[in-house]
N, C-alpha and C positions, 0 to 999 in steps of 0.2 A: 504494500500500500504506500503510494505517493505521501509524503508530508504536506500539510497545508503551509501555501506560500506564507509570508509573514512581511509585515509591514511594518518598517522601521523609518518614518520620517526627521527627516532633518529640518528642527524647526520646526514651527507650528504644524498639528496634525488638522488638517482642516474638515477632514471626512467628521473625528471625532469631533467639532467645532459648532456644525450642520448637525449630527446627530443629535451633541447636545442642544441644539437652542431649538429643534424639533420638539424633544421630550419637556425642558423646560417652560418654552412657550403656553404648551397643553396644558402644565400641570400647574403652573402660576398664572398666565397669562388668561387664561378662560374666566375663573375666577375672578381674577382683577377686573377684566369688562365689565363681569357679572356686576359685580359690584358697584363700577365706577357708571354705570348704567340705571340703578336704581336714584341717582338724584338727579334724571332728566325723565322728562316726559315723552314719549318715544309713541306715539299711535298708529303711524303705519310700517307696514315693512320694509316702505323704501326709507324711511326713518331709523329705524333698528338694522336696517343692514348698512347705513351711510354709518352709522355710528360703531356698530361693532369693527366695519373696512379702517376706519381711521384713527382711531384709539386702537386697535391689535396689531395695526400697519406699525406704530407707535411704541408697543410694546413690545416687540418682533425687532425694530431695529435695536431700542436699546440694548435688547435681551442679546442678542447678536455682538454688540461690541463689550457689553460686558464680559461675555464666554471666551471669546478672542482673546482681550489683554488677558483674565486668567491665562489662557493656555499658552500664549505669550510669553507671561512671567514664570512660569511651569516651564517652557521649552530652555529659555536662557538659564534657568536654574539648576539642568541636569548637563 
């Protein structure tokens, strides 16, 4: 049996970077709308989906640069 190839990046892993701001985003990011969506009034669906598009557009990029510099400051440190 073949071994599984293995992946040793030089510098930022970015496959794991995208993975994480995937899982991150679901698991905080949902919630957070959830939330930050109860002190507006939102009556139709092109209302609620203008809003969840642009606060998660929002939370998805932060959540993105902040995964980066961690894994950033993780790559330079090994």
């Amino acid at each position: 049996m073949q071994p599984i190839e293995e992946y040793n990046p030089d510098g930022v892993d970015y496959a794991w970077v995208m993975q994480m701001t995937f899982i991150s985003t679901i698991v905080i990011g949902a919630p957070l709308v959830t939330l930050l969506s109860l002190g507006h009034t939102l009556l139709t669906w092109e209302e609620r989906v203008e809003f969840v598009v642009r606060v998660g557009a929002c939370i998805w990029l932060l959540t993105t640069v902040i995964i980066f510099f961690f894994a950033r400051s993780r790559a330079h440190d090994t």
